[in-house]
C-alpha positions in Angstrom: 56.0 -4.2 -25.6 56.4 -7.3 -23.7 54.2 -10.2 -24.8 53.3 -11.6 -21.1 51.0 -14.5 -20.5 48.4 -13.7 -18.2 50.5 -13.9 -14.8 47.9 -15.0 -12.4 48.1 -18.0 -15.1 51.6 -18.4 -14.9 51.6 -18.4 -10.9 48.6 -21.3 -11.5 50.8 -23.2 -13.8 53.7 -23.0 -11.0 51.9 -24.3 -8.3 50.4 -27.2 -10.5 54.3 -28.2 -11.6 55.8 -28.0 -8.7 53.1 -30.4 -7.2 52.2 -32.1 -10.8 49.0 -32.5 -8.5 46.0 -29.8 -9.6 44.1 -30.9 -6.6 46.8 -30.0 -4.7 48.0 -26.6 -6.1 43.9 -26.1 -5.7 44.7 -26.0 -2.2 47.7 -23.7 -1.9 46.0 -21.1 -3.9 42.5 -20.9 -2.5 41.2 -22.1 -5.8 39.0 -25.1 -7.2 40.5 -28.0 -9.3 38.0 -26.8 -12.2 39.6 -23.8 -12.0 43.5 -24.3 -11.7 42.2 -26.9 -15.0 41.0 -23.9 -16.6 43.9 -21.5 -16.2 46.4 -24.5 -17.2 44.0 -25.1 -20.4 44.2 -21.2 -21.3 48.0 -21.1 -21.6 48.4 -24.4 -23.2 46.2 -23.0 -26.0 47.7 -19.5 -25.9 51.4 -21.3 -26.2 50.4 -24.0 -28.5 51.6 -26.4 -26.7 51.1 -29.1 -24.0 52.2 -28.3 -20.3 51.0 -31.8 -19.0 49.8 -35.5 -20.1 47.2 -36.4 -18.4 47.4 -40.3 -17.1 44.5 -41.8 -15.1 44.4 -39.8 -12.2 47.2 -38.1 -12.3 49.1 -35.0 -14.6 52.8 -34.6 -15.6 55.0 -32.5 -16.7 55.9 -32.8 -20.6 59.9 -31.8 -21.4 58.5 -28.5 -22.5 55.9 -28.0 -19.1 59.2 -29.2 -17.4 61.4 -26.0 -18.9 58.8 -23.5 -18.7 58.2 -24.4 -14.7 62.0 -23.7 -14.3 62.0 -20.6 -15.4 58.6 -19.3 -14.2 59.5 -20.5 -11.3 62.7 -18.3 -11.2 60.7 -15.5 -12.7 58.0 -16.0 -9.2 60.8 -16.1 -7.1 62.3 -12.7 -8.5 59.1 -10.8 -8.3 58.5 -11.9 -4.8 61.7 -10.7 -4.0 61.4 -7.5 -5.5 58.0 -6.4 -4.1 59.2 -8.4 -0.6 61.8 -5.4 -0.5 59.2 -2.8 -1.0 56.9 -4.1 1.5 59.9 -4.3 4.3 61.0 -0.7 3.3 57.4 0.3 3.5 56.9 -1.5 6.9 60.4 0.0 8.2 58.7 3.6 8.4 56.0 5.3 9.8 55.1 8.9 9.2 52.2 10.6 10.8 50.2 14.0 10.2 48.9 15.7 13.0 47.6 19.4 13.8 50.4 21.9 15.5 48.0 21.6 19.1 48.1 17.8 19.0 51.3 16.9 18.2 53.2 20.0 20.4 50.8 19.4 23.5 51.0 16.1 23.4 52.0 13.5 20.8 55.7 14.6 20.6 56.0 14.4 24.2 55.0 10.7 23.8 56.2 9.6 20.8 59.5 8.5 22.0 58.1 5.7 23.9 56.9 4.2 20.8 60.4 4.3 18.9 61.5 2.6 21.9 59.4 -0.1 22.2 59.5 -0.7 18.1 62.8 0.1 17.1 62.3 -1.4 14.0 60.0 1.3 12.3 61.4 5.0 11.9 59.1 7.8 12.8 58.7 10.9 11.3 56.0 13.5 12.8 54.4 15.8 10.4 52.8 18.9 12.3 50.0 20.2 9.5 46.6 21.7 10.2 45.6 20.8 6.6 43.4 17.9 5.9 45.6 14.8 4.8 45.3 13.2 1.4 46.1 10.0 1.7 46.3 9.4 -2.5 48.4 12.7 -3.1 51.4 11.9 -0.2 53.3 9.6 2.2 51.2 10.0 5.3 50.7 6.8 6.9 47.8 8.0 9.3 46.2 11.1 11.0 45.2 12.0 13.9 42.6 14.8 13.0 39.9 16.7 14.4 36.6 16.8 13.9 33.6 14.4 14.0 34.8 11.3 12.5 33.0 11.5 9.0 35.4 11.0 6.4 34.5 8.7 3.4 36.9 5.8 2.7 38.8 6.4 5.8 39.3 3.6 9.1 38.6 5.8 12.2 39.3 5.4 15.6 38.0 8.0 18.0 40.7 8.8 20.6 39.2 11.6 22.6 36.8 14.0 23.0 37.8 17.9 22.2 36.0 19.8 25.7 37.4 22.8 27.6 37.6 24.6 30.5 39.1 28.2 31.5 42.5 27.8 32.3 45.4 30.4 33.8 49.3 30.4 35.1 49.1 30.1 39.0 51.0 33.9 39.1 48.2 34.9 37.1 45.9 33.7 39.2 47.7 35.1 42.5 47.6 38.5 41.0 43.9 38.4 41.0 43.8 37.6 44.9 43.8 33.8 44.2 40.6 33.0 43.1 38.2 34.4 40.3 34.5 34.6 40.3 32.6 33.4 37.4 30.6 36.9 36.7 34.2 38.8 36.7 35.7 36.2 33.9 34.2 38.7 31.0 36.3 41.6 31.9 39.7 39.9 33.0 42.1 39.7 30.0 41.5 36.6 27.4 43.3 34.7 25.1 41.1 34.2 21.9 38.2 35.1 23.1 36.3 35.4 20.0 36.3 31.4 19.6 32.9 29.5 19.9 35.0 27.5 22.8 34.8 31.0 25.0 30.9 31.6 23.7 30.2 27.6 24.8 32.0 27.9 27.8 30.4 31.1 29.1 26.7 29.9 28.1 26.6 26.4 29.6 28.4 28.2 32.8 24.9 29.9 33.1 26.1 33.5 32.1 23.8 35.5 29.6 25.4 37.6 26.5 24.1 40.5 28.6 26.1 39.5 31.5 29.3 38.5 29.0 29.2 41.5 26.8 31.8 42.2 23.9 34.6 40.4 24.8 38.6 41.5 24.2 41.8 40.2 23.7 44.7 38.6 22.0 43.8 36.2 19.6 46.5 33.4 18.4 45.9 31.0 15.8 46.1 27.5 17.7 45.4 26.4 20.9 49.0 25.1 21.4 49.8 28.7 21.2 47.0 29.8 23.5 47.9 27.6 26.3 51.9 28.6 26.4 50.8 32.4 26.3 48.4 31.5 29.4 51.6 29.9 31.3 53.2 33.2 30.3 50.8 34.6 32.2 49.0 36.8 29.6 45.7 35.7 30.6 43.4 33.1 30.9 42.9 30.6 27.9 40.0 28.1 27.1 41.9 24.9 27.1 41.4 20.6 26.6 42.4 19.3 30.1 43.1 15.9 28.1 46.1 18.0 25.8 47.7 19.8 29.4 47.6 17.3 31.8 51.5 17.4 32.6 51.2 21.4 32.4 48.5 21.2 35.6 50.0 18.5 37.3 53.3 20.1 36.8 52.1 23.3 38.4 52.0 25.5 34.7 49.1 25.9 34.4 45.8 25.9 36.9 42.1 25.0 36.0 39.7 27.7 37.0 36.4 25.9 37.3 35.4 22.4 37.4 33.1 22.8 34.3 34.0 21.6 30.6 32.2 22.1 27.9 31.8 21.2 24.0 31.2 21.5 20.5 31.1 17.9 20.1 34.2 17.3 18.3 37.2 14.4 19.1 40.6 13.3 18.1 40.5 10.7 15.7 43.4 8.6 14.4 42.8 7.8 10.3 43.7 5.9 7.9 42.6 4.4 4.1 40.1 1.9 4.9 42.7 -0.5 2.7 45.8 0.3 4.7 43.7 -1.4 8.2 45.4 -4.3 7.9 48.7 -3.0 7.6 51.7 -4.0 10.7 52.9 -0.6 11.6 49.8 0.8 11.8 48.0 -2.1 13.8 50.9 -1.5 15.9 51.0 2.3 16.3 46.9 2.1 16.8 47.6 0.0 19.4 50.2 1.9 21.4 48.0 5.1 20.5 45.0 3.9 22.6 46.9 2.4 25.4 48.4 6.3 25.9 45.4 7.6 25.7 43.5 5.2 28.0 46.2 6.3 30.4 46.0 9.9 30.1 41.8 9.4 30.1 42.6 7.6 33.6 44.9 10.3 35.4 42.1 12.9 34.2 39.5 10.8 36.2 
């Protein structure tokens, strides 16, 4: 077992030789004189031996304070080194959790942008509709659904989760180009057990009388949902904010002009200690400024 001295009295007593000025190592650590006295006191007594005379107003090295502050300051210099390689590994890489909608619909699409413009930092996508733990893995941060109450965690709302009937344009041509409201119930639907459908249908106005037991496919995300409505197999409840490109590209076609909600949102996460971290400052930056400009082309 090694037999260390304390080491935040050891980086005290390196400040104080290299300066042989306790006032003045005071001030490169943050600390009081009393204080940097103190610390120099404890490992003269735990040594034995004396690190500095003290003469008037000022302190110098003995022959033996003289050796020790070569060496310690060697030994400093090595472990700054060493954990100064860790901390540029860690800042060299980024990796992010997402759910399958998110990050098919519409992070991946984006995410070269940012590689681009920070070359420095590799990316590596995780696609997961698990919650993250942070303390169990290497996630970096999360962009996550839900309604942004998650202890010990920085959040960042990015956008709010609404929806809106949505359909392939041939789908829509085969039903004569337009659909009314009341006839939505008996077309073919994708998912239509979710509460997005039940939502949708109720704020629209339409009683469960008028909606009825409702049929369909069901698939498991809506990433899935919105490809099988571009295959035309029906018509999907859908986020405009996650298929912007697929309207504007002419995929897909929104039915109504009405969204509803459940009052859920995207929200990027992180450990509350990790917030002042580079690569995420610099990812949550990019983040928002994409989002702000999908928000604006929605407007």
């Amino acid at each position: 077992m090694r037999r260390l001295p304390p080491l935040s009295a050891v980086r005290v007593f390196e400040a104080a030789a290299r300066h042989e000025n306790f006032t003045a190592a005071a001030g490169e650590l943050g600390m009081t004189q009393a204080a940097v006295s103190h610390q120099i006191r404890l490992l003269e007594d735990r040594l034995g031996q004396r690190l500095f005379r003290r003469e008037r107003q000022r302190v110098i090295l003995t022959e033996t304070g003289r050796r020790a502050a070569l060496r310690a300051g060697r030994g400093l210099d090595e472990i700054e080194a060493a954990f100064s390689e860790l901390r540029a590994e860690d800042d060299g890489a980024l990796t992010i959790s997402t759910t399958v909608t998110f990050a098919n619909t519409w992070l991946a699409w984006r995410l070269g942008r940012f590689q681009v413009s920070h070359p420095d930092i590799a990316v590596r996508l995780s696609a997961d509709n698990t919650l993250t733990d942070f303390a169990a893995g290497d996630v970096d941060v999360a962009i996550r659904l839900g309604d942004g109450q998650w202890p010990e965690l920085a959040t960042h709302r990015l956008a709010a989760v609404d929806f809106t009937p949505m359909c392939s344009p041939a789908f829509l041509a085969g039903q004569g180009g337009t659909i009314a409201l009341e006839d939505l119930p008996s077309l073919p639907l994708i998912s239509p057990a979710e509460p997005s459908w039940t939502q949708w249908l109720h704020d629209a106005g339409l009683s469960p009388a008028e909606v009825g037991p409702l049929s369909g496919v069901h698939l498991d995300t809506q990433a899935n949902e919105g490809h099988a409505a571009m295959a035309g197999q029906g018509i999907a409840i859908l986020t405009p904010f996650l298929w912007r490109q697929d309207m504007a590209d002419g995929r897909l076609t929104r039915l109504f002009a009405q969204t509803s909600t459940l009052g859920q949102a995207f929200w990027l996460v992180y450990p509350e200690h990790r917030r002042r971290s580079p690569k995420i400052r610099r990812f949550r930056e990019w983040l928002e400024a994409e989002v702000a400009l999908t928000r604006a082309t929605l407007d």
